[in-house]
Biotite code that builds the C-alpha atoms (Angstrom):
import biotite.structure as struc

atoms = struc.array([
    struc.Atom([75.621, 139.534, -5.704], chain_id="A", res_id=1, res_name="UNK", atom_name="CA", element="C"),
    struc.Atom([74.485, 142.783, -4.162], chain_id="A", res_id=2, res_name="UNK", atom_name="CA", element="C"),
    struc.Atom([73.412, 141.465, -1.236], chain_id="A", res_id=3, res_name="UNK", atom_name="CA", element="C"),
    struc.Atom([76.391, 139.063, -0.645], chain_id="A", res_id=4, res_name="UNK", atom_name="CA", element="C"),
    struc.Atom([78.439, 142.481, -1.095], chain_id="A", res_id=5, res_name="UNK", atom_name="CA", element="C"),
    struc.Atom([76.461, 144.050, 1.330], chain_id="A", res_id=6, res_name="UNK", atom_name="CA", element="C"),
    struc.Atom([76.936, 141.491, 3.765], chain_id="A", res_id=7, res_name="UNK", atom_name="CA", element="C"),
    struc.Atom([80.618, 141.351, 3.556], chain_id="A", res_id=8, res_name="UNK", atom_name="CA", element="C"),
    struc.Atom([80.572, 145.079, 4.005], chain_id="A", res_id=9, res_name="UNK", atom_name="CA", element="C"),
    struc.Atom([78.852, 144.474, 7.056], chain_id="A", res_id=10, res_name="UNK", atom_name="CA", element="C"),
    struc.Atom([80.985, 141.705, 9.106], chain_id="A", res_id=11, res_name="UNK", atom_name="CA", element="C"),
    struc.Atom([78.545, 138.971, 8.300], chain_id="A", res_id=12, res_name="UNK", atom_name="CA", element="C"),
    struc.Atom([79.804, 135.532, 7.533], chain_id="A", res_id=13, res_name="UNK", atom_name="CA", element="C"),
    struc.Atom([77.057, 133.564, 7.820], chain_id="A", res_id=14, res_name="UNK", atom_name="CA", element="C"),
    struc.Atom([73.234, 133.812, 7.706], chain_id="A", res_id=15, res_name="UNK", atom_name="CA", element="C"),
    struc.Atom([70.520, 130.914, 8.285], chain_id="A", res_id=16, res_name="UNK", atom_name="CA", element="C"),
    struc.Atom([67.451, 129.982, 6.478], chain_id="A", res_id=17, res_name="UNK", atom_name="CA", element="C"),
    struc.Atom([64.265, 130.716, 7.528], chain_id="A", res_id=18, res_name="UNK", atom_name="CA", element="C"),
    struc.Atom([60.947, 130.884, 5.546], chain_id="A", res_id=19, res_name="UNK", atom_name="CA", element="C"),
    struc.Atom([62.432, 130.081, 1.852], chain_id="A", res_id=20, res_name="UNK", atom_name="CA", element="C"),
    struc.Atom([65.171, 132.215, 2.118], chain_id="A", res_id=21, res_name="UNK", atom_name="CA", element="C"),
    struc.Atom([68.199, 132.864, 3.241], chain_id="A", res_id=22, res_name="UNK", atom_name="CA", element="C"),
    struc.Atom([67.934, 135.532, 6.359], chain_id="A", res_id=23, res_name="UNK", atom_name="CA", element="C"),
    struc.Atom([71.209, 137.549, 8.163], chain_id="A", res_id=24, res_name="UNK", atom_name="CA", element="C"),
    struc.Atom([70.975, 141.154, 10.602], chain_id="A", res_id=25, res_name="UNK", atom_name="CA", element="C"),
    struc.Atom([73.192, 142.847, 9.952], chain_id="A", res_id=26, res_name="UNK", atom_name="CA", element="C"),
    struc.Atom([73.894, 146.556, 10.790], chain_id="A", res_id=27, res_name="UNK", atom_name="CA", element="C"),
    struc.Atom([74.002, 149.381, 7.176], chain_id="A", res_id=28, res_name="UNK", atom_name="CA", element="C"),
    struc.Atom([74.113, 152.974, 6.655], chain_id="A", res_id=29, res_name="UNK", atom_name="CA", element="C"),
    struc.Atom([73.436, 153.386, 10.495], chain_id="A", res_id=30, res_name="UNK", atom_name="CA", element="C"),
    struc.Atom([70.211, 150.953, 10.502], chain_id="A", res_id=31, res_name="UNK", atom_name="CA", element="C"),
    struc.Atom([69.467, 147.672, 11.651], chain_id="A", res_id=32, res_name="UNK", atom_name="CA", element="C"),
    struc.Atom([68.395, 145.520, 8.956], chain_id="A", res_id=33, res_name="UNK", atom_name="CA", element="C"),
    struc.Atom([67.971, 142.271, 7.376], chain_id="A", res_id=34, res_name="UNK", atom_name="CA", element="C"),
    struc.Atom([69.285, 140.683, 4.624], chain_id="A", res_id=35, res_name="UNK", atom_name="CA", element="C"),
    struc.Atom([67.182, 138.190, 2.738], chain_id="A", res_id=36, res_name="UNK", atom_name="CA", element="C"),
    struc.Atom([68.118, 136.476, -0.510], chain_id="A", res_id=37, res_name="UNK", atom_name="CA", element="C"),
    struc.Atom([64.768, 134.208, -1.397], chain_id="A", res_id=38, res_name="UNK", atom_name="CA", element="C"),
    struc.Atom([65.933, 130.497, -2.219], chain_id="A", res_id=39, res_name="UNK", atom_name="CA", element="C"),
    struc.Atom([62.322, 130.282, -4.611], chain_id="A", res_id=40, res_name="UNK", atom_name="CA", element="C"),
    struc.Atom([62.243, 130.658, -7.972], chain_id="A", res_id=41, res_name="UNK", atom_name="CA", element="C"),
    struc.Atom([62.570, 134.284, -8.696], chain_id="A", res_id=42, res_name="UNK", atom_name="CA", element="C"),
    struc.Atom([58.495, 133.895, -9.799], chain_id="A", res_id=43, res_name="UNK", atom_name="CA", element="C"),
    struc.Atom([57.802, 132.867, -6.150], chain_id="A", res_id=44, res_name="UNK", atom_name="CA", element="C"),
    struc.Atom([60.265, 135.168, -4.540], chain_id="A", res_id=45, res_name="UNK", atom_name="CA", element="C"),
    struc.Atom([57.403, 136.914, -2.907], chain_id="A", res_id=46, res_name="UNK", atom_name="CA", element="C"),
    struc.Atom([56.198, 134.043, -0.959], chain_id="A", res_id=47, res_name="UNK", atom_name="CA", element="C"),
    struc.Atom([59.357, 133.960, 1.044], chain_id="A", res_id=48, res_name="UNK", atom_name="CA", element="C"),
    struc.Atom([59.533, 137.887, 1.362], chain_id="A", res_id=49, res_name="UNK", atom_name="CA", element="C"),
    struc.Atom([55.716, 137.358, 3.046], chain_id="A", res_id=50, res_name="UNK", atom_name="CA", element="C"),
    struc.Atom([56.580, 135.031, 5.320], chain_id="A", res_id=51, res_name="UNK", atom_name="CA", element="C"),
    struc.Atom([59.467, 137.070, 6.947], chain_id="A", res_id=52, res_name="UNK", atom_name="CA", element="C"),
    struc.Atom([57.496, 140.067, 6.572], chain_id="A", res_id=53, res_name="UNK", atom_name="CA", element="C"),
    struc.Atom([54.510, 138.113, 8.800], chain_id="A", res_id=54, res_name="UNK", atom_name="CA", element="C"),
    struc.Atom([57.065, 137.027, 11.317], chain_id="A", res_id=55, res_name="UNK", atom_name="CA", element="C"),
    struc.Atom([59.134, 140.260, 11.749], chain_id="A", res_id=56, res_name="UNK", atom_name="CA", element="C"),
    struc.Atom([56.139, 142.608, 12.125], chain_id="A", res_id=57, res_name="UNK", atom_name="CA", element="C"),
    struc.Atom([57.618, 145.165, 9.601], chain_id="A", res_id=58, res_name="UNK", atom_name="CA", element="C"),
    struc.Atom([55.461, 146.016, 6.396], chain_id="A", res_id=59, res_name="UNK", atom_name="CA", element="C"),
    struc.Atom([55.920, 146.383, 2.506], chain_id="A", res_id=60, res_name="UNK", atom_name="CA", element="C"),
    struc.Atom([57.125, 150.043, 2.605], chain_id="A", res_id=61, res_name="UNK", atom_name="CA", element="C"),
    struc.Atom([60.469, 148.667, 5.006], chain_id="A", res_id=62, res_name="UNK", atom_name="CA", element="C"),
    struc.Atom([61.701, 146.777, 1.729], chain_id="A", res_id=63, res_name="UNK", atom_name="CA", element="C"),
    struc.Atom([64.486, 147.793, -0.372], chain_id="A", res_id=64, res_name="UNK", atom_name="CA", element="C"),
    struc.Atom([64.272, 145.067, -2.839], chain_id="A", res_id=65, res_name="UNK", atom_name="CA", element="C"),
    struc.Atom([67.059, 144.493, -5.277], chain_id="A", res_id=66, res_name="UNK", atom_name="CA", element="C"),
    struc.Atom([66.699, 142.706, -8.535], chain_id="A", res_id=67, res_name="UNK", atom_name="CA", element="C"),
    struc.Atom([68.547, 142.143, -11.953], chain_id="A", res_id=68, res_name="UNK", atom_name="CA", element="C"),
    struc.Atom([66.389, 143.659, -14.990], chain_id="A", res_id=69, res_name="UNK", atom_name="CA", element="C"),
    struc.Atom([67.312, 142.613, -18.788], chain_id="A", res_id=70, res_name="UNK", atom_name="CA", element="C"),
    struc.Atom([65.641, 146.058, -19.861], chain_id="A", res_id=71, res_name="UNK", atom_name="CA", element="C"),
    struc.Atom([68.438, 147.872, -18.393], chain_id="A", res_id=72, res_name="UNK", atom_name="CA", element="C"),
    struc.Atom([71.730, 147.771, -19.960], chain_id="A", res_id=73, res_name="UNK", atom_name="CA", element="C"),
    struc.Atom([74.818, 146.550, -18.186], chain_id="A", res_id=74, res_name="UNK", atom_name="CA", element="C"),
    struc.Atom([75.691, 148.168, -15.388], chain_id="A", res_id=75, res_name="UNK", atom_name="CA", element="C"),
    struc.Atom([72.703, 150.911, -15.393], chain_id="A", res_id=76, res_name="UNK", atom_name="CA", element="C"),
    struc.Atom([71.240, 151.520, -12.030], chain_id="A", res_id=77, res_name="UNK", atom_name="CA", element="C"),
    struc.Atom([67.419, 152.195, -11.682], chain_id="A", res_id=78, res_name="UNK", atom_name="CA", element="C"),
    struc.Atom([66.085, 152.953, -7.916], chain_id="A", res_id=79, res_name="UNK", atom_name="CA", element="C"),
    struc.Atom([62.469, 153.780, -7.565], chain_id="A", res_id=80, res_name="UNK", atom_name="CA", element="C"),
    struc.Atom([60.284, 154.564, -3.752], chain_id="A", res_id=81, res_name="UNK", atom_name="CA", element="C"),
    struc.Atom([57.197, 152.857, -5.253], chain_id="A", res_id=82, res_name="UNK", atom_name="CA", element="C"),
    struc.Atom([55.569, 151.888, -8.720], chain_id="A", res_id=83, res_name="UNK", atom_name="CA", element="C"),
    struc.Atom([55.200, 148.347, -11.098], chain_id="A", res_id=84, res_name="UNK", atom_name="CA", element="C"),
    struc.Atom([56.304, 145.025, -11.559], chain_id="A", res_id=85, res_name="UNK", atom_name="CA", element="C"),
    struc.Atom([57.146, 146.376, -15.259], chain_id="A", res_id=86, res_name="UNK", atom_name="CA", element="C"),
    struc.Atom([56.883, 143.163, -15.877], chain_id="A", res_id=87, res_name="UNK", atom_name="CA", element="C"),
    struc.Atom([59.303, 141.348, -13.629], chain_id="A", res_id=88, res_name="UNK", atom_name="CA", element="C"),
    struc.Atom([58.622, 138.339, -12.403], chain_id="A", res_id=89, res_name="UNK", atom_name="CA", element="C"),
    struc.Atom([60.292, 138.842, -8.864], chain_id="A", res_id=90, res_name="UNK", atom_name="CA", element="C"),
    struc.Atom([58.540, 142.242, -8.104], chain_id="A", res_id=91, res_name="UNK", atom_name="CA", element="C"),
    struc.Atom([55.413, 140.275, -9.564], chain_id="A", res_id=92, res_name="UNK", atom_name="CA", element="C"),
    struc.Atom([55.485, 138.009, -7.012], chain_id="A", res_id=93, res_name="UNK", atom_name="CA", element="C"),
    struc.Atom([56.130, 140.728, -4.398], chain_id="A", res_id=94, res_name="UNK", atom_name="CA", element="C"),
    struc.Atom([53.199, 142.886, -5.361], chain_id="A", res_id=95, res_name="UNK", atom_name="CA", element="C"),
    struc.Atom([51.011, 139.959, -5.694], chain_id="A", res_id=96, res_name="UNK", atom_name="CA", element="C"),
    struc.Atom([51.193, 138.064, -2.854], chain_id="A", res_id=97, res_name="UNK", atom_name="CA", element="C"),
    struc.Atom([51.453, 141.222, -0.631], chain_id="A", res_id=98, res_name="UNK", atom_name="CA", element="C"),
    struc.Atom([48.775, 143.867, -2.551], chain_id="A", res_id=99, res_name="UNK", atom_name="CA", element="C"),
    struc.Atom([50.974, 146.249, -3.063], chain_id="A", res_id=100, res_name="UNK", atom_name="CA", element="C"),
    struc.Atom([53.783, 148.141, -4.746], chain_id="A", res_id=101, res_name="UNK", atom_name="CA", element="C"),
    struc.Atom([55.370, 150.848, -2.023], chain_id="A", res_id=102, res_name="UNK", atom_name="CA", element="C"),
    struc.Atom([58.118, 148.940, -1.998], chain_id="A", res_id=103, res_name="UNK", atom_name="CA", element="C"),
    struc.Atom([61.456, 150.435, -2.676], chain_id="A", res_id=104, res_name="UNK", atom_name="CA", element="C"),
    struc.Atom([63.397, 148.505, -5.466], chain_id="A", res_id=105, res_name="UNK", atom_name="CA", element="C"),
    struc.Atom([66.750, 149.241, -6.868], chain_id="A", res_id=106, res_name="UNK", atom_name="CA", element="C"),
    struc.Atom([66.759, 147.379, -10.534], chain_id="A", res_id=107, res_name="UNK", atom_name="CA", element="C"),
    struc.Atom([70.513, 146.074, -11.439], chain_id="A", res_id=108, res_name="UNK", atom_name="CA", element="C"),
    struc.Atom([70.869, 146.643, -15.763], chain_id="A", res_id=109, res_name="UNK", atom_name="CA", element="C"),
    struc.Atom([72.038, 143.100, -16.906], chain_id="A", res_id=110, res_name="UNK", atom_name="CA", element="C"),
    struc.Atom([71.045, 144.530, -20.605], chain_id="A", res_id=111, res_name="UNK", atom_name="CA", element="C"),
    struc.Atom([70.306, 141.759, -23.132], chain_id="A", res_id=112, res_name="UNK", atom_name="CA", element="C"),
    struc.Atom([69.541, 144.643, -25.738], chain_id="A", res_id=113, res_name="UNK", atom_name="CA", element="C"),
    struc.Atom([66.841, 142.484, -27.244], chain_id="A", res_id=114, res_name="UNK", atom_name="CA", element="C"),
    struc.Atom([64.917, 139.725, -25.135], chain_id="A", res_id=115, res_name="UNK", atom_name="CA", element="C"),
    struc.Atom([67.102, 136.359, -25.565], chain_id="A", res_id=116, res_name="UNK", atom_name="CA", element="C"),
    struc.Atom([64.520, 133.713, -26.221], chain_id="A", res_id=117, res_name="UNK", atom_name="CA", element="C"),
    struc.Atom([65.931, 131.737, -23.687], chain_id="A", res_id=118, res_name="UNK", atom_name="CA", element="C"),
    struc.Atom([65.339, 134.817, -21.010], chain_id="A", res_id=119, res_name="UNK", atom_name="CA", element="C"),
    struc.Atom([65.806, 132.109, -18.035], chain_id="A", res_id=120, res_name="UNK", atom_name="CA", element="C"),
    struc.Atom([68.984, 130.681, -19.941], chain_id="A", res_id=121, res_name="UNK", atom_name="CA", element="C"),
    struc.Atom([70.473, 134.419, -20.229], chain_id="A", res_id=122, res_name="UNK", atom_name="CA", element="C"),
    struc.Atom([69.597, 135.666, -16.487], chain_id="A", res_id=123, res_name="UNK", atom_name="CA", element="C"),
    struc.Atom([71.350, 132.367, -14.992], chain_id="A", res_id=124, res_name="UNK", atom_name="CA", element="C"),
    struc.Atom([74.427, 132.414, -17.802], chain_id="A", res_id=125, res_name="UNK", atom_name="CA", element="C"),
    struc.Atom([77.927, 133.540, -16.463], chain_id="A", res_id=126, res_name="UNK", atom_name="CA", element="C"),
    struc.Atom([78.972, 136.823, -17.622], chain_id="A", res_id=127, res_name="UNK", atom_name="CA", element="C"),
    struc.Atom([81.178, 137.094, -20.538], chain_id="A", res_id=128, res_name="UNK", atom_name="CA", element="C"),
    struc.Atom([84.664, 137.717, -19.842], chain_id="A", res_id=129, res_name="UNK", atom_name="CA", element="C"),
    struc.Atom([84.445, 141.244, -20.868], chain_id="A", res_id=130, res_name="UNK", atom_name="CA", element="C"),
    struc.Atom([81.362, 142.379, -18.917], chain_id="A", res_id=131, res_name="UNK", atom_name="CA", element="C"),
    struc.Atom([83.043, 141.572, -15.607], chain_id="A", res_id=132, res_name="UNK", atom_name="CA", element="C"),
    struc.Atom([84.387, 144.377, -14.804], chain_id="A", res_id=133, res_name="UNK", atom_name="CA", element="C"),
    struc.Atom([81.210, 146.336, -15.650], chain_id="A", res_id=134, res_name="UNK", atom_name="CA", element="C"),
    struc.Atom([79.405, 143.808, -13.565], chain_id="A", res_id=135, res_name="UNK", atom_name="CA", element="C"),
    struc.Atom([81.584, 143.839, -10.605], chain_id="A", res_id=136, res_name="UNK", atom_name="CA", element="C"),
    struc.Atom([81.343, 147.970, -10.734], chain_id="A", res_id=137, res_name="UNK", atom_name="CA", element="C"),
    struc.Atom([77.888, 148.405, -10.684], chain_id="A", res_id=138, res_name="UNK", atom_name="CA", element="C"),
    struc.Atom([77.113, 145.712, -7.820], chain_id="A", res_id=139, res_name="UNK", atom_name="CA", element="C"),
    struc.Atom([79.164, 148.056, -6.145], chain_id="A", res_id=140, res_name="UNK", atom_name="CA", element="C"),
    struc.Atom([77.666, 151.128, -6.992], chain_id="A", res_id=141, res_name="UNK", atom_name="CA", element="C"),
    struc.Atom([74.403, 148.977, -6.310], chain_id="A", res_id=142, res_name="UNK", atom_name="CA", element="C"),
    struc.Atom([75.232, 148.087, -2.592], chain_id="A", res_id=143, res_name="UNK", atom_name="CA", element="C"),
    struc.Atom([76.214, 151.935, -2.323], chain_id="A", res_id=144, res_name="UNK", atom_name="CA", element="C"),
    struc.Atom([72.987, 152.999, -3.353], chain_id="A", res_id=145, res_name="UNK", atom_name="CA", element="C"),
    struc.Atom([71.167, 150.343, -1.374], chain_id="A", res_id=146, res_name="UNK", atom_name="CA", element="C"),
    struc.Atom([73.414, 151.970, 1.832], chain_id="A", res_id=147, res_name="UNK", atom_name="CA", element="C"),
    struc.Atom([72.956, 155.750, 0.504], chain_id="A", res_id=148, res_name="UNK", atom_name="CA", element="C"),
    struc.Atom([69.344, 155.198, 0.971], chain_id="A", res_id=149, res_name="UNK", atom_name="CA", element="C"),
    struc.Atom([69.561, 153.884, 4.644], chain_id="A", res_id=150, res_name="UNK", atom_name="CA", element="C"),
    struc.Atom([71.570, 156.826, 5.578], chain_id="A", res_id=151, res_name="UNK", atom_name="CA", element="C"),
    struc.Atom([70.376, 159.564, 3.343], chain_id="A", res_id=152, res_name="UNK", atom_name="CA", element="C"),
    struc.Atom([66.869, 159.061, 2.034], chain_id="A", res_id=153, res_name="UNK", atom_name="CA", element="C"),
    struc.Atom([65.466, 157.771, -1.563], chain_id="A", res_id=154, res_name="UNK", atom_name="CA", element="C"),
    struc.Atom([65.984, 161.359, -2.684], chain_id="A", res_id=155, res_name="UNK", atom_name="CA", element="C"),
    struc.Atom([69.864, 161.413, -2.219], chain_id="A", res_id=156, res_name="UNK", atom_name="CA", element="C"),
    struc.Atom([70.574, 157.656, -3.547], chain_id="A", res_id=157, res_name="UNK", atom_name="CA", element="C"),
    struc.Atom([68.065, 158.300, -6.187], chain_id="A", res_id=158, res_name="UNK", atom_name="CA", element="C"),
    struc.Atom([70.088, 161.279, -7.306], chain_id="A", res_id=159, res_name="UNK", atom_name="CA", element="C"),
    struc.Atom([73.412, 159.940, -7.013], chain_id="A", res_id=160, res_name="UNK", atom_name="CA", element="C"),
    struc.Atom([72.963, 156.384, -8.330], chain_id="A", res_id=161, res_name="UNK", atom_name="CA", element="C"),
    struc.Atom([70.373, 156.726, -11.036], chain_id="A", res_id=162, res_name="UNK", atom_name="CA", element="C"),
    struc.Atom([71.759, 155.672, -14.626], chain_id="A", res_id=163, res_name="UNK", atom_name="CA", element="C"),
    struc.Atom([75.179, 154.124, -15.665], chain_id="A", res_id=164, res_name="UNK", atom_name="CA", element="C"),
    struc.Atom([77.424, 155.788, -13.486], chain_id="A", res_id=165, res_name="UNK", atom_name="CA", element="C"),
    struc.Atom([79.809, 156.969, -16.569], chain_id="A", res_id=166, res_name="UNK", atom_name="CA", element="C"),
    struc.Atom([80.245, 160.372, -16.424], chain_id="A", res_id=167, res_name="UNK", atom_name="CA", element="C"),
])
């Protein structure tokens, strides 16, 4: 969802696929960049980011990755320069397939409270009617932060969008 947002923000209607995933340039917080959403399972998601990584020429420490994290509660924002999987199985894949972890990621809360059983069941489940809202708001502040650090530097969007955004 963030990176659909992002792309409307940026003018860009349609992407192609390329490598497992789907690929679009696009232009954010003054830098050229490209927009990937990997059409793997999330466990795999890696594979796809390597390909396009092999193929552009840029390395590990260009990605801003953005994933959905049921240890966060709904709507909390968590952006990190570097560090662990923490036991996601996107930024897993990532760090496995590539060797390392000096990645940016920005983790969206999705907050189960306790693991569901059925994690897989809960992370592809519709949002109840009242979480919308709080959904909607922090993919927003989400594709902010993702733009915030383009522009400003991890430091500034790390700063600003860190937490739940209530104040």
């Amino acid at each position: 969802m963030v990176v659909d947002l992002l792309a409307s923000r940026a003018g860009v209607s349609r992407g192609l696929e390329h490598s497992e995933a789907w690929v679009a340039e696009a232009q954010l917080g003054g830098s050229a960049v490209t927009l990937v959403k990997p059409l793997t399972f999330m466990n795999r998601s890696g594979v796809a980011v390597e390909r396009l990584l092999a193929s552009s020429g840029d390395g590990v420490q260009d990605l801003v990755v953005v994933v959905d994290d049921v240890a966060l509660p709904l709507g909390t924002l968590r952006l990190r320069e570097s560090g662990s999987h923490g036991g996601h199985n996107g930024l897993r894949s990532l760090a496995e397939v590539t060797g390392r972890e000096d990645f940016a990621r920005l983790r969206v809360g999705i907050g189960a409270g306790s693991a569901p059983l059925d994690l897989a069941g809960f992370v592809l489940a519709e949002f109840a009617g009242d979480e919308v809202l709080v959904v909607q708001e922090s993919v927003g502040r989400a594709a902010d932060a993702v733009e915030c650090l383009l522009r400003e530097g991890p430091a500034a969007a790390m700063s600003r969008f860190n937490g739940s955004g209530k104040t």
